[in-house]
C-alpha positions as a Markdown table, in Angstrom:
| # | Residue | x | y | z |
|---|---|---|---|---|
| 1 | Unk | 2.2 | -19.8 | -6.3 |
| 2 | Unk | 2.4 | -16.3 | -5.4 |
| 3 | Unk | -0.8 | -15.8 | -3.7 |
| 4 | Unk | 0.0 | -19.5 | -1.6 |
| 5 | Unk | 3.6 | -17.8 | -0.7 |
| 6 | Unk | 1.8 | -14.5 | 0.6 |
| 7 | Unk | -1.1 | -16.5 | 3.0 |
| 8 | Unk | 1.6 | -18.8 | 4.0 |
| 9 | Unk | 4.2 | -16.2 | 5.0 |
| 10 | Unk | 0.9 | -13.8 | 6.7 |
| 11 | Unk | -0.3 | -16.5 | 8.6 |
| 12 | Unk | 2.7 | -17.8 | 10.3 |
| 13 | Unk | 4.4 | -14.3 | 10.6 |
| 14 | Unk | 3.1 | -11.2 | 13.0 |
| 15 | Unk | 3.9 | -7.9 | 11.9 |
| 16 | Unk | 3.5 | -4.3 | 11.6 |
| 17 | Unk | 0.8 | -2.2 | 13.3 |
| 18 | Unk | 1.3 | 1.5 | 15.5 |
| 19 | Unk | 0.9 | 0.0 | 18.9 |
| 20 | Unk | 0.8 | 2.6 | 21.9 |
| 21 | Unk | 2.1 | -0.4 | 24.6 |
| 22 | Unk | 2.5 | 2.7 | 27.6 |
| 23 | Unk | 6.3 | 2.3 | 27.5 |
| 24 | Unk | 6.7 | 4.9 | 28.9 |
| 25 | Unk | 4.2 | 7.3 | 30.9 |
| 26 | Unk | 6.2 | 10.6 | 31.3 |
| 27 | Unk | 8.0 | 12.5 | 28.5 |
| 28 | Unk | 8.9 | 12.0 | 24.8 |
| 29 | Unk | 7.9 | 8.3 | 23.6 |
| 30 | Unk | 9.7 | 6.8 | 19.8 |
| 31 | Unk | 8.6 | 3.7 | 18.1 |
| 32 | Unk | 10.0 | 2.4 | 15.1 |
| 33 | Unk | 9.1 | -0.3 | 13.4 |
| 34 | Unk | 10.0 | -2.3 | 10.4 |
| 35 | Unk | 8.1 | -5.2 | 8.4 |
| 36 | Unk | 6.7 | -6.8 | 5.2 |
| 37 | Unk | 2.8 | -5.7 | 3.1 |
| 38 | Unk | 1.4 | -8.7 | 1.1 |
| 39 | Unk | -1.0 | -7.3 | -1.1 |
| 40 | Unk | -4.3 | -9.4 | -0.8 |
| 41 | Unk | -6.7 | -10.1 | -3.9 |
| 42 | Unk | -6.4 | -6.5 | -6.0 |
| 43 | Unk | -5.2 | -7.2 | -9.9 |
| 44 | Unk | -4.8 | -5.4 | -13.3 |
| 45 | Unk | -5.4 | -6.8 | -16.2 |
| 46 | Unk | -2.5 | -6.2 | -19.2 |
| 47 | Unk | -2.9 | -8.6 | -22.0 |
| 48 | Unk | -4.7 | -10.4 | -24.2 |
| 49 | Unk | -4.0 | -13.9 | -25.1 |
| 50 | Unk | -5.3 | -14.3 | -28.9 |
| 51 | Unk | -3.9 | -17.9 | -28.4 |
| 52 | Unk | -6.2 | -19.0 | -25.9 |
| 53 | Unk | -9.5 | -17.5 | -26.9 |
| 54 | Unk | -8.8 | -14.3 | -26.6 |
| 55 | Unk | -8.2 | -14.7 | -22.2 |
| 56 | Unk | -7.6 | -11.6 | -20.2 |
| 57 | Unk | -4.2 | -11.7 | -18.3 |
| 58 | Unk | -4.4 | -10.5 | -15.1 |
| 59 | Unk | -1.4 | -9.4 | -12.6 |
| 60 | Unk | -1.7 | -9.7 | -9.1 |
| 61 | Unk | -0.3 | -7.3 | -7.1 |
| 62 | Unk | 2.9 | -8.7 | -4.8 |
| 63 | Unk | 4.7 | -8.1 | -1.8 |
| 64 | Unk | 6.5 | -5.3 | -0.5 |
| 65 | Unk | 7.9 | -3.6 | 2.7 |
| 66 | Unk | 7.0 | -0.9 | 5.1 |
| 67 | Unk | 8.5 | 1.1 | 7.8 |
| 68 | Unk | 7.0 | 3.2 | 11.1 |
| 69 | Unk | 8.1 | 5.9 | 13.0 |
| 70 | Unk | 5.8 | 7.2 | 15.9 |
| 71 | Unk | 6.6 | 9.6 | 18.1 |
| 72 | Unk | 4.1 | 11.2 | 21.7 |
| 73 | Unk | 4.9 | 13.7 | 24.1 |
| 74 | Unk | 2.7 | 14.7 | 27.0 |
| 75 | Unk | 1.3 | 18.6 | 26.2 |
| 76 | Unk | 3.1 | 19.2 | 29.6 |
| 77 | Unk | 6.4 | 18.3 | 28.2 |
| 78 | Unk | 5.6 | 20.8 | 25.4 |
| 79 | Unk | 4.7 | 23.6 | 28.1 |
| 80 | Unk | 0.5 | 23.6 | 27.5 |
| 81 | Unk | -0.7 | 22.5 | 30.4 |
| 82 | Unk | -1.5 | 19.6 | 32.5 |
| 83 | Unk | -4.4 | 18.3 | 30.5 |
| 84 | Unk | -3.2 | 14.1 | 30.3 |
| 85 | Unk | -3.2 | 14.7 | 26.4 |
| 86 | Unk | -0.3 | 13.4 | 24.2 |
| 87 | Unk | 0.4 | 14.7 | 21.1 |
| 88 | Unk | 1.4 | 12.3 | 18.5 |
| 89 | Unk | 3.8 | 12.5 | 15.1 |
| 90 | Unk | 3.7 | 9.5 | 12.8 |
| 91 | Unk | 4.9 | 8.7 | 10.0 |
| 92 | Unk | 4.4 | 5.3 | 7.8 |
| 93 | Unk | 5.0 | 3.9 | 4.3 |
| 94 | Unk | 4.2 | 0.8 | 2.6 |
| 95 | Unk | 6.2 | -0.4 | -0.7 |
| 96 | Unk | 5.1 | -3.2 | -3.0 |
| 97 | Unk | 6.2 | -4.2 | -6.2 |
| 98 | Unk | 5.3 | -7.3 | -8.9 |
| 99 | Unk | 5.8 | -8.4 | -12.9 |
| 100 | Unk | 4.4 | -10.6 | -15.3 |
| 101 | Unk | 4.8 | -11.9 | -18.6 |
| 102 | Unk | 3.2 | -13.9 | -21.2 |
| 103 | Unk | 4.4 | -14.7 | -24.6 |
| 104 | Unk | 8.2 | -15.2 | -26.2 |
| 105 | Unk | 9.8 | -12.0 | -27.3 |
| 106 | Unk | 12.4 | -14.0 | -29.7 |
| 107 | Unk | 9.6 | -16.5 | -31.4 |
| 108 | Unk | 9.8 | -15.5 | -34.3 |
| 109 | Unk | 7.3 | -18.5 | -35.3 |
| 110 | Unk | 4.4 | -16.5 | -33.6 |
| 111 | Unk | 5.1 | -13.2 | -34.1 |
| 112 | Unk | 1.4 | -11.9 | -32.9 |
| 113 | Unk | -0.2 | -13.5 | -30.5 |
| 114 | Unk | -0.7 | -10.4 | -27.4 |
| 115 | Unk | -3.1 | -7.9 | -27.8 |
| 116 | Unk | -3.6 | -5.4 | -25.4 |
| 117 | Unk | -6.1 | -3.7 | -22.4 |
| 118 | Unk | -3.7 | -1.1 | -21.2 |
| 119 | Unk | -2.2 | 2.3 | -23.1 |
| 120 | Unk | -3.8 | 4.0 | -26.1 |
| 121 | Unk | -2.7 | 1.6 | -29.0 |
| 122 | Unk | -3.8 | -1.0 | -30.6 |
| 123 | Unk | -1.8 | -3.6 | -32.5 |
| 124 | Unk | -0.7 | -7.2 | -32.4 |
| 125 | Unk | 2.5 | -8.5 | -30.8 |
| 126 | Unk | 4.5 | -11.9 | -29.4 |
| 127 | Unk | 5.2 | -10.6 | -25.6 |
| 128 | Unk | 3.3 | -8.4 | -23.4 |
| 129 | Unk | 5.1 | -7.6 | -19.3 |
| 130 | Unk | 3.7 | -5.5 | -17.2 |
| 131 | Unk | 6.1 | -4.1 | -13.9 |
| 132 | Unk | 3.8 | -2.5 | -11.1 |
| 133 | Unk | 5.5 | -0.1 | -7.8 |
| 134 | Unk | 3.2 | 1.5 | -5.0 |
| 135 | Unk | 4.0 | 3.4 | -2.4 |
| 136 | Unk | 1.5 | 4.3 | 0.2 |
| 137 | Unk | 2.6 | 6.8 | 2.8 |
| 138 | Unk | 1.0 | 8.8 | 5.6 |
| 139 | Unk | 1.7 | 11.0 | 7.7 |
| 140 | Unk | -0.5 | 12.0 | 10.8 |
| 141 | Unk | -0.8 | 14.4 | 13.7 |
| 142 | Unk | -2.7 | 13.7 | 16.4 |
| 143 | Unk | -4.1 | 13.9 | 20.4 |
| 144 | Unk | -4.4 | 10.6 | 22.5 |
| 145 | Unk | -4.8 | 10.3 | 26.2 |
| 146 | Unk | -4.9 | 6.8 | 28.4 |
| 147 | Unk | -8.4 | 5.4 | 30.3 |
| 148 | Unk | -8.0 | 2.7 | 32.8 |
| 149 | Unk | -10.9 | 0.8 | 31.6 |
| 150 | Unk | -10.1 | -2.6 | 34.0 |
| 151 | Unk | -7.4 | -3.9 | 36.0 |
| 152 | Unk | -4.2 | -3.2 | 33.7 |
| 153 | Unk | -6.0 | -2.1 | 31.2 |
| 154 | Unk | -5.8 | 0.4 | 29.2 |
| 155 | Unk | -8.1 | 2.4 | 26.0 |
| 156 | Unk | -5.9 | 5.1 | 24.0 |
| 157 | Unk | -9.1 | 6.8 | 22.2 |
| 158 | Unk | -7.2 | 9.0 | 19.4 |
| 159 | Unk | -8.2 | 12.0 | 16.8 |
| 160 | Unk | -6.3 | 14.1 | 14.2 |
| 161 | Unk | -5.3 | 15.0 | 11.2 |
| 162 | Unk | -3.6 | 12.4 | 8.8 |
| 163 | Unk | -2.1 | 12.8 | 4.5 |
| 164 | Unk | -2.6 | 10.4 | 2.7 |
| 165 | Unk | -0.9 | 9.5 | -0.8 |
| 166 | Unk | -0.4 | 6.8 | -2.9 |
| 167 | Unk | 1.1 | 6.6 | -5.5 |
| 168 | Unk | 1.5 | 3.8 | -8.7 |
| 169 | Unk | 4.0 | 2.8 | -11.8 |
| 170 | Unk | 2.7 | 0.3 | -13.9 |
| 171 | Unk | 5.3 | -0.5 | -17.2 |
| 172 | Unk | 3.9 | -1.9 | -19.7 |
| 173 | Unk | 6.0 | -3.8 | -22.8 |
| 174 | Unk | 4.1 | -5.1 | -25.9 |
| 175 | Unk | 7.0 | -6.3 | -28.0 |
| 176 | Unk | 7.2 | -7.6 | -31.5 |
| 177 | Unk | 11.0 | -8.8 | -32.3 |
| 178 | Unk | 11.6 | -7.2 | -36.3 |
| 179 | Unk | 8.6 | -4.6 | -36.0 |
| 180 | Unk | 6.8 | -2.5 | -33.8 |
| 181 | Unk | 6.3 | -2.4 | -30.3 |
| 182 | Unk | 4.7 | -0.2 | -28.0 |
| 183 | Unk | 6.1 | 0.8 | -24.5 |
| 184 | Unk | 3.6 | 2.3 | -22.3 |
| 185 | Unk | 3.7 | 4.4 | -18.7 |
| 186 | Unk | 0.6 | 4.1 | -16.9 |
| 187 | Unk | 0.6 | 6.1 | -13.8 |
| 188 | Unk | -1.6 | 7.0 | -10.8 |
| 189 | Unk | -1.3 | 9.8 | -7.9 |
| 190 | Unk | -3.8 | 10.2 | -5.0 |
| 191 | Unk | -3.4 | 12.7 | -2.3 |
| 192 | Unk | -5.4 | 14.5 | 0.3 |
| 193 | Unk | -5.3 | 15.7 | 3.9 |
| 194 | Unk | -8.4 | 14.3 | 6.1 |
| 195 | Unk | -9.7 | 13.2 | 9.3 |
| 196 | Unk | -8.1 | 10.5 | 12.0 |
| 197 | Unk | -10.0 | 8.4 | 14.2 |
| 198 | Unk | -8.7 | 5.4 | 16.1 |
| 199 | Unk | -8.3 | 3.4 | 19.5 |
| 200 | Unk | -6.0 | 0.8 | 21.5 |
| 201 | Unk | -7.0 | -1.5 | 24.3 |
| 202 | Unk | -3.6 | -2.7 | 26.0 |
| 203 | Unk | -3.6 | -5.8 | 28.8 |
| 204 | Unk | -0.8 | -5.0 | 30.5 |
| 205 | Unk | 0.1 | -8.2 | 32.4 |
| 206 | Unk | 3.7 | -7.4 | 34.6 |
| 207 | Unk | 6.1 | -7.3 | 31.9 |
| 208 | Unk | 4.5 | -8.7 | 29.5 |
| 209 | Unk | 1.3 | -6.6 | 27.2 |
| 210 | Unk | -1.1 | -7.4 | 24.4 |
| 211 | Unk | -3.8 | -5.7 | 22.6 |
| 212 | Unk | -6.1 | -4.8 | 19.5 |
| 213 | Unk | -6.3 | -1.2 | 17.7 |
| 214 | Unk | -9.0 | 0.2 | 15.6 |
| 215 | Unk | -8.1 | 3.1 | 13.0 |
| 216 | Unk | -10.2 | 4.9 | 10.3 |
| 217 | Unk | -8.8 | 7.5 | 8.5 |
| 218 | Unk | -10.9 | 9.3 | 5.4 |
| 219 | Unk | -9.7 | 11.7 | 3.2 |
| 220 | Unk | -11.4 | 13.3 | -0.1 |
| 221 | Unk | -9.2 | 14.7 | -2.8 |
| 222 | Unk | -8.6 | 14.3 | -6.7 |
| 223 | Unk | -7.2 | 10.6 | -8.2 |
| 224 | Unk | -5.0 | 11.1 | -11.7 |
| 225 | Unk | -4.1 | 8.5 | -14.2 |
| 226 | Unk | -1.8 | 9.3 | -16.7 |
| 227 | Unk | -1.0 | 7.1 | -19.6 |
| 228 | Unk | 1.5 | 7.6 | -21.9 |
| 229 | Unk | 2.4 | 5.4 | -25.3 |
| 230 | Unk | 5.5 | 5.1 | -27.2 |
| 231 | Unk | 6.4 | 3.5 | -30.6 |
| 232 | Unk | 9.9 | 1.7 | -30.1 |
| 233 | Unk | 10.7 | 0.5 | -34.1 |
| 234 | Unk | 13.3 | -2.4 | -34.3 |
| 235 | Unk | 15.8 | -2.1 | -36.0 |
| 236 | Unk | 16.7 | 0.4 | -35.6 |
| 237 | Unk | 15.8 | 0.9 | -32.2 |
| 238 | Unk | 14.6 | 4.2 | -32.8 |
| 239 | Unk | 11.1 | 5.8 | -30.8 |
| 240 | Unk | 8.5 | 7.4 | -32.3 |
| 241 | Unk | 4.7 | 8.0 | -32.5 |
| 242 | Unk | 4.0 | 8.9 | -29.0 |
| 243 | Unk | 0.3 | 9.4 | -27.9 |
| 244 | Unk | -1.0 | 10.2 | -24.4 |
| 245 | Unk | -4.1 | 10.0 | -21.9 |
| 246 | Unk | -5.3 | 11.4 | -19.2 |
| 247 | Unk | -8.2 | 10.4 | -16.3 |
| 248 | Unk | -9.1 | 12.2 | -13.3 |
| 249 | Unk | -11.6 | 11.0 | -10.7 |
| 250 | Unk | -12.7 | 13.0 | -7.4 |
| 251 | Unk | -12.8 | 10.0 | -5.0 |
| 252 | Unk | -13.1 | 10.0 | -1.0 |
| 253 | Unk | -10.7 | 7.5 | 0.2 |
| 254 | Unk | -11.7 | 5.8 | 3.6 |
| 255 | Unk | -8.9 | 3.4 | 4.9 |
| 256 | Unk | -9.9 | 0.8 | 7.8 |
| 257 | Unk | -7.1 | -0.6 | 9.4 |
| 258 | Unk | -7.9 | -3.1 | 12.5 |
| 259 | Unk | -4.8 | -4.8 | 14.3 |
| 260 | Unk | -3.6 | -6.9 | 17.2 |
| 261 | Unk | -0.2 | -7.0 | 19.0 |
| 262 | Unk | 2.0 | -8.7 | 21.6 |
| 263 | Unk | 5.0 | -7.4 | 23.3 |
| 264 | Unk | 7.3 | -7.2 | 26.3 |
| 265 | Unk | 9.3 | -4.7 | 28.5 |
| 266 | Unk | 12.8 | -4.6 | 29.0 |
| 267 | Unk | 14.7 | -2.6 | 31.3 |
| 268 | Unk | 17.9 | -1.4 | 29.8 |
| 269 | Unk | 20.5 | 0.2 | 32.3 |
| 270 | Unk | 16.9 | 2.5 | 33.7 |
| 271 | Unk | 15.2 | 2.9 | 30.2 |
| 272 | Unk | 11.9 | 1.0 | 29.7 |
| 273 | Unk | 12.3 | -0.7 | 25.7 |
| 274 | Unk | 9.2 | -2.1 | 24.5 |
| 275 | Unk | 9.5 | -5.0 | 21.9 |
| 276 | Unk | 6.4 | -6.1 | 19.8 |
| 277 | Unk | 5.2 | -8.2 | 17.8 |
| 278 | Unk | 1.8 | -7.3 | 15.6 |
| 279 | Unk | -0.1 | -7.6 | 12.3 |
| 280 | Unk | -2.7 | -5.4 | 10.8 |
| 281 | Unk | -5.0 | -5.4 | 8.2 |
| 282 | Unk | -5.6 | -2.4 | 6.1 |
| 283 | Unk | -8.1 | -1.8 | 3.4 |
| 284 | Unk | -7.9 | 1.6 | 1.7 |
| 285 | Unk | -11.1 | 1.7 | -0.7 |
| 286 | Unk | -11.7 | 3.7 | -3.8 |
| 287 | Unk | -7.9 | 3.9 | -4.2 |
| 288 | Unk | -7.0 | 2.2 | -7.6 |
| 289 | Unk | -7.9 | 2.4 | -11.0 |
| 290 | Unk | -7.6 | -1.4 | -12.7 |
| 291 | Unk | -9.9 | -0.2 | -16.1 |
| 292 | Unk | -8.5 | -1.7 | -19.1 |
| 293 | Unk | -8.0 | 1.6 | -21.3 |
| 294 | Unk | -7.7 | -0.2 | -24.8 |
| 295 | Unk | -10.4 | -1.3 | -26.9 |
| 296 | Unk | -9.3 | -3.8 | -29.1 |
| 297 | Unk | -11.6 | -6.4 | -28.3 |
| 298 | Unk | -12.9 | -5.9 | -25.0 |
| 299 | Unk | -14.8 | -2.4 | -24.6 |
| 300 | Unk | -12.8 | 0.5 | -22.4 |
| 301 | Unk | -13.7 | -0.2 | -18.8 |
| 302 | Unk | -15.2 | -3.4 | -19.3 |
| 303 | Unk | -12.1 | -5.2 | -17.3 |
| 304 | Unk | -11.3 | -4.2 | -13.8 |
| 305 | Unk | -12.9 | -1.1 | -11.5 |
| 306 | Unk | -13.0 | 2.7 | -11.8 |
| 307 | Unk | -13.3 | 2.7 | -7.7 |
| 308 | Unk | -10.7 | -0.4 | -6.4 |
| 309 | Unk | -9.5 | -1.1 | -3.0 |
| 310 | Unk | -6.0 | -1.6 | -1.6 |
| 311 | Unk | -6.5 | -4.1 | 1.2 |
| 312 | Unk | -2.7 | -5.4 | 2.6 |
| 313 | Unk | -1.8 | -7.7 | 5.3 |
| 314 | Unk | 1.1 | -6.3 | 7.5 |
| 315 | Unk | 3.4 | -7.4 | 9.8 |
| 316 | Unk | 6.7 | -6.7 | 11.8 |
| 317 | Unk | 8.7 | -5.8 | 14.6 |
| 318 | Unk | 8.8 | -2.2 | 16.6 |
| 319 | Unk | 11.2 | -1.3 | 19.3 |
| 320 | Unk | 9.6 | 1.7 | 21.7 |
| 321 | Unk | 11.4 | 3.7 | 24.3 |
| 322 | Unk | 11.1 | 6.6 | 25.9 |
| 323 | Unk | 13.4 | 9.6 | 26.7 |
């Protein structure tokens, strides 16, 4: 049902991309945009089902939010010279979040039916969960200018310097009502400062635009995981028996991100407003993590990828003007 809701609401909604729509062609330019990220096709896996032959349980990762801010001036406005250069500041970040669940926590009639793939223990218990937050942000400086290519229109070719980070909570519950369970933190961080590369091609067409962007941004640095278990003893509530794990992997992360957009000018009291509409898709590769790290019945690694992408479909509104 969740992955119908997320093609449904991405094909039938435009949204979020950095469009350069030439609202303005003299002095400081802002964008900001707002918009949903539906996470398409990556998934952990988090329990074992010892019910149903022993079947890996998989979460897929959900929706989310993100937001833009883009701002260009011309190097003239920033006193170096007359070149027809803008320099560029933007900043964006994506949020997404899901859970699952399999199992009854107060069943007492099956009190071990979950076994796990993620943390450091193994056991046997009536409930596993698993909660998962990203956040991808970055944060890029760059040069653009504008080439009349054709009548009213327009190619922005674009290079720079961009951070990327990402970062990921995945909570983990194995719980066994009258015994032991095991709570688990299994976290990732990624970041890196790398190389920008990227290009519009606006129609303008009176007061009325639309267009396509390419963007490629790659940037090498080093990927942890952290994993931490906890023994949670009820009654009497109390913790104890903590273990911990830690992987690190030196990964270049390339992100490909190829969008298209619609908009239209407004003229408010003197002040050209863009408004647009656009979608994007973005696929950042070697970015997650998804090994199973338990090895009760499946070997370590054996489920998921060392190496994952992070491919989201987004989509918005901005609002550009120029002062």
């Amino acid at each position: 049902m969740k992955r119908m809701s997320r093609h449904y609401f991405a094909a039938v909604v435009i949204g979020l991309s950095s469009v350069h729509a030439n609202a303005a062609d003299e002095g400081i330019s802002l964008t900001i945009g707002a918009g949903m990220a539906s996470v398409e096709d990556a998934e952990v896996f988090y329990a074992i089902d010892t019910d149903k032959g022993d079947a890996a349980l998989p979460a897929e990762y959900d929706e989310g939010d993100n937001i833009l801010i883009d701002a260009t001036a011309p190097l003239s406005a920033l006193g170096l010279g007359d070149s027809g250069l803008r320099a560029g500041l933007r900043y964006q970040s994506s949020k997404t979040s899901t859970d699952e669940s399999v199992g009854r926590y107060d069943d007492p009639a099956s009190p071990c039916n979950i076994s796990p793939t993620l943390g450091v223990k193994d056991n046997c218990w009536n409930q596993g969960s698993i909660d998962i937050e990203t956040e991808a942000t970055t944060l890029a400086l760059y040069l653009e200018t504008d080439m009349d290519v054709g009548e009213r229109l327009t190619l922005t070719p674009r290079v720079g310097l961009v951070e990327v980070s990402f970062d990921e909570e995945r909570d983990v519950g194995y719980l066994y009502e009258g015994g032991t369970s095991t709570l688990v933190d299994d976290d990732s961080s990624f970041s890196g400062v790398g190389l920008l590369l990227g290009a519009d091609l606006v129609q303008q067409q009176e007061q009325f635009f639309w267009g396509a962007g390419l963007e490629m941004t790659q940037v090498s640095s080093t990927r942890r995981r952290d994993i931490v278990d906890l023994e949670l003893q009820t009654p009497p509530g109390s913790f104890s028996d903590l273990n911990a794990a830690q992987l690190k992997s030196d990964v270049t992360v390339t992100t490909l991100t190829i969008g298209a957009h619609i908009g239209k000018r407004f003229d408010l009291s003197g002040t050209p407003v863009d408004v647009v509409l656009a979608v994007d898709h973005q696929s950042m590769s070697n970015i997650l993590d998804t090994r199973n790290t338990q090895a009760d019945i499946y070997p370590r690694g054996s489920l998921g990828d060392k190496n994952d992408s992070f491919d989201t479909l987004n989509y918005g509104i901005q609002v550009r003007t120029s002062f």
